[in-house]
C-alpha positions in Angstrom: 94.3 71.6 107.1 95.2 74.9 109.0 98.4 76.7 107.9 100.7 76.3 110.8 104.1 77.6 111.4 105.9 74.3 111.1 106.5 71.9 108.9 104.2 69.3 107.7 104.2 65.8 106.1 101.4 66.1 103.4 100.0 63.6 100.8 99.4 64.7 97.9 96.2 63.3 95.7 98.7 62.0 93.7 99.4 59.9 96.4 102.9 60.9 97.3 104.1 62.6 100.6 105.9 65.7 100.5 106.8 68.4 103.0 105.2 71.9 102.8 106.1 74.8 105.3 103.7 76.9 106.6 103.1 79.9 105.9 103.8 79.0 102.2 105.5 81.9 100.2 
């Protein structure tokens, strides 16, 4: 997973989706 200037909808290993900007702080 590239960081990209957008947003994204990521699953996390915990198995829920949550949305992380790119470039994170």
């Amino acid at each position: 997973m590239s960081p990209q200037p957008r947003t994204q909808n990521v699953t996390t290993d915990a198995g829920e989706a949550r949305i992380t900007w790119f470039p994170a702080p």
